[in-house]
C-alpha positions as CSV (number, residue, x, y, z in Angstrom):
1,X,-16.0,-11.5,20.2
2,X,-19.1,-9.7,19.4
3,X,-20.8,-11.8,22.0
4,X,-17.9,-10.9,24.6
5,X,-19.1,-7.2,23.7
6,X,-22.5,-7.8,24.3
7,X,-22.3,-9.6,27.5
8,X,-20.2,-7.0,28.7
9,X,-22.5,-4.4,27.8
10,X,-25.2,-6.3,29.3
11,X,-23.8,-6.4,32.7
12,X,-23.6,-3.6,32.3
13,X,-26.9,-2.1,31.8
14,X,-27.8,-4.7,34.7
15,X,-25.3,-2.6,37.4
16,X,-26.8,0.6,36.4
17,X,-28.7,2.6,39.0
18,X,-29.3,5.8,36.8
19,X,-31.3,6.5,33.7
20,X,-28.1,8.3,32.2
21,X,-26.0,5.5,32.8
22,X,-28.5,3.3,31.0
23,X,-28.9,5.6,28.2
24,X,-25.0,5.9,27.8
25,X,-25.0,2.2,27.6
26,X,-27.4,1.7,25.3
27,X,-25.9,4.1,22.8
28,X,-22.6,2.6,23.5
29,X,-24.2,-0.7,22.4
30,X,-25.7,1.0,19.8
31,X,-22.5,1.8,18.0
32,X,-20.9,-1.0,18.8
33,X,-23.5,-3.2,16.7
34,X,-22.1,-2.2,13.4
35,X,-23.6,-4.3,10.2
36,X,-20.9,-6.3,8.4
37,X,-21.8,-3.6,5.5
38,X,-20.6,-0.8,7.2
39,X,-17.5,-2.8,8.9
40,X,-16.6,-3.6,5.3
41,X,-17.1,0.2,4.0
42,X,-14.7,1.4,6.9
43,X,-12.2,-1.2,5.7
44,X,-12.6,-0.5,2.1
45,X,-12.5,3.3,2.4
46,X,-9.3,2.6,5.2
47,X,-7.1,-0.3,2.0
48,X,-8.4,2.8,-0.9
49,X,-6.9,5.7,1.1
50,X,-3.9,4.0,1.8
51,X,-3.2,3.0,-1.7
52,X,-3.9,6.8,-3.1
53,X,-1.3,7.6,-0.2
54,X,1.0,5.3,-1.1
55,X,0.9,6.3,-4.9
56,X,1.1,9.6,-3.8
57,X,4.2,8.6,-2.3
58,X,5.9,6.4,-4.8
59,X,5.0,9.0,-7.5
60,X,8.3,11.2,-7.0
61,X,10.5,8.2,-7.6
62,X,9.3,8.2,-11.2
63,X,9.6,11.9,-12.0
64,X,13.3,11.7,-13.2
65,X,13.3,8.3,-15.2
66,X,13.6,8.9,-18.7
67,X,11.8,6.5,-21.4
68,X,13.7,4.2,-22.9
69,X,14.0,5.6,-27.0
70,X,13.9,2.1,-28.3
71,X,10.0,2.4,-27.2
72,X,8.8,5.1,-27.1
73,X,8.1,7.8,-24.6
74,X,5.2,10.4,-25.3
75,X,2.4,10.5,-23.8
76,X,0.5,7.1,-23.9
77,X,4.0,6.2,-21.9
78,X,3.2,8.5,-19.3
79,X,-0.5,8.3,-18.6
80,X,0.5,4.3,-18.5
81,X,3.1,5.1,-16.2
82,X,0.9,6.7,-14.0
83,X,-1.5,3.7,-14.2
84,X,1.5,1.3,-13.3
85,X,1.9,3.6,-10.1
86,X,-1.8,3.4,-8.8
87,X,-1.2,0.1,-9.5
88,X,1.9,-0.3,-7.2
89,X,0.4,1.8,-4.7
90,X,-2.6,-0.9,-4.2
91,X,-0.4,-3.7,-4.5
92,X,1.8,-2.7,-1.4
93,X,-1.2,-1.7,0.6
94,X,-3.1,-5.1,-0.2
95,X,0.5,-6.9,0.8
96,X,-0.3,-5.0,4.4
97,X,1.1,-1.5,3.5
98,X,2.5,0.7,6.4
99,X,-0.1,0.7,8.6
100,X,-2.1,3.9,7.4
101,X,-5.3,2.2,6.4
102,X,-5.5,0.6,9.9
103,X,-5.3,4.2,11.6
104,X,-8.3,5.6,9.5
105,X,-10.3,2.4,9.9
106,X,-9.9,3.1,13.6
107,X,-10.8,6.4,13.1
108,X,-13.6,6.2,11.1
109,X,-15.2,3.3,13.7
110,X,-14.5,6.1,16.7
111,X,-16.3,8.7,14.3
112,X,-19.3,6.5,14.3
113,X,-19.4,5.7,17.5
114,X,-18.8,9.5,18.6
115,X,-16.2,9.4,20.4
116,X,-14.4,12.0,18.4
C-alpha cells in the first residue's frame, strides 16, 4: 500500500507545473511517510483511550452492587473492584470495542498530517 501511495504521489509531483503545487506535494508525502513507531503510538494511544472510555462507561453498572458478606466488602473489595473494571474496559476494547479507538487513530494521523 505504501508503495501505491508513493507512486501516486510521484505522479504526482511529475504533473506539477507550479512550485506551490510541488511543495504541497512534498509535504503531503511528507506526512504520509509515518515511521512504524509513530503508526504504532497513534494506535496505542487510539486501544488506551478507548479502554479508559469504556471503563468509564462500565463503571456505573457497578455502583449499586452490594458485596457479598460471606467475603468481605471494605475497601481492598473496592479498590479491587475498580481494578477488575479497568480490566474489563481493556478486554472489550482489545476484543475490537465500539469503534472509538479507530476514530481517534484517524484523528490523531489527520493531526499529523495537518489537515485539521
Amino acid at each position: 500500500m505504501s508503495d501505491a501511495i508513493g507512486n501516486y504521489f510521484s505522479g504526482l509531483v511529475q504533473n506539477a507545473t507550479s512550485s506551490q503545487a510541488s511543495g504541497l506535494v512534498n509535504k503531503a508525502t511528507d506526512a504520509v511517510k509515518m515511521t512504524g513507531g509513530d503508526r504504532e503510538k497513534i494506535r496505542k494511544a487510539g486501544d488506551d483511550f478507548e479502554s479508559v472510555f469504556l471503563s468509564q462507561m462500565i463503571k456505573p453498572m457497578f455502583e449499586g452492587l452490594q458485596a457479598d458478606p460471606l467475603f468481605g466488602g471494605g475497601s481492598a473489595e473496592e479498590t479491587w473492584r475498580g481494578m477488575m473494571i479497568d480490566q474489563y474496559g481493556k478486554l472489550i476494547s482489545k476484543a475490537g470495542g465500539v469503534g472509538v479507538s479507530k476514530y481517534v487513530q484517524d484523528t490523531l494521523i489527520k493531526i499529523q498530517e495537518g489537515s485539521v
